[in-house]
N, C-alpha and C positions, 0 to 999 in steps of 0.2 A: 638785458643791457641796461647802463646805470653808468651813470658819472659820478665820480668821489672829487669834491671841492666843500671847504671849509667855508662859512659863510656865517659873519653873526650879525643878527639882527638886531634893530635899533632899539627893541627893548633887552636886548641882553641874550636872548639866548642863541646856539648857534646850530647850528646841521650841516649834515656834510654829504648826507646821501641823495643826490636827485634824480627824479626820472621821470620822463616824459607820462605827463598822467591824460593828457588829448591832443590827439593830430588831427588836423580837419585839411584837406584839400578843399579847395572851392575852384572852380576858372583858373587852374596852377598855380594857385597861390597859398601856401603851406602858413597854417596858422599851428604853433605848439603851445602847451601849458607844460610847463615845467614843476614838477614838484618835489620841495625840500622836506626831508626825513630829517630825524634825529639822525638817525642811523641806518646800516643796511640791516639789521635786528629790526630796528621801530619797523620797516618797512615789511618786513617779511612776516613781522605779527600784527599785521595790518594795523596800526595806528596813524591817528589823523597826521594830514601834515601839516608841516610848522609856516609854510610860506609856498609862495609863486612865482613863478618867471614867466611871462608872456614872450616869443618869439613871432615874428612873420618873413616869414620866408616868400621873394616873387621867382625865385630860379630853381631848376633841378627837377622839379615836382612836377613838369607837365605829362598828359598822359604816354606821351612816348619816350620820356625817361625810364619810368615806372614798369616796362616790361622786364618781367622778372627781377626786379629790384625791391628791397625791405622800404618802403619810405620812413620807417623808425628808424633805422640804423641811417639812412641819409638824414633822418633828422638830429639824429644825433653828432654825425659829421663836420651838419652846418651851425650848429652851437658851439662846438667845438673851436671853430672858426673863429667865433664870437671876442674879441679883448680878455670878456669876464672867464672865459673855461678854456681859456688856449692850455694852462696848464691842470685842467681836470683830467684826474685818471681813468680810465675803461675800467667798468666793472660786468 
């Protein structure tokens, strides 16, 4: 799973492919790294990425949510949420 939104950065260049590159739970509290690709290509020929998004999530994530739930795909959910990726596509 991967989210597609366009994003250019303030030296110029842009990407459009992001995907969660670490989820950390701690004491229910969901920490994400978000990371921008050139592309779903750059990504899938494993090239570095262009940029980062940090998330912290305090809801959703406690252990009794989490039975039998993806917390990536909740993680992804709750970016989605987010102002910046309300309208990011599901990849």
């Amino acid at each position: 799973m991967a989210l597609i939104k366009k994003k250019e950065l303030s030296t110029g260049v842009s990407g459009e492919y992001w995907k969660i590159h670490q989820l950390t739970i701690i004491n229910d509290i969901c920490y994400i790294s978000l990371a921008l690709y050139l592309n779903k290509a750059a990504r899938l020929a494993n090239k570095d990425i262009i940029s980062a998004q940090n998330f912290t999530f305090d809801t959703g994530f406690a252990a009794a949510d989490m039975d039998l739930k993806n917390p990536v795909k909740i993680g992804y959910e709750k970016i989605k949420a987010n102002i910046d990726f309300a309208d990011a596509l599901n990849d």
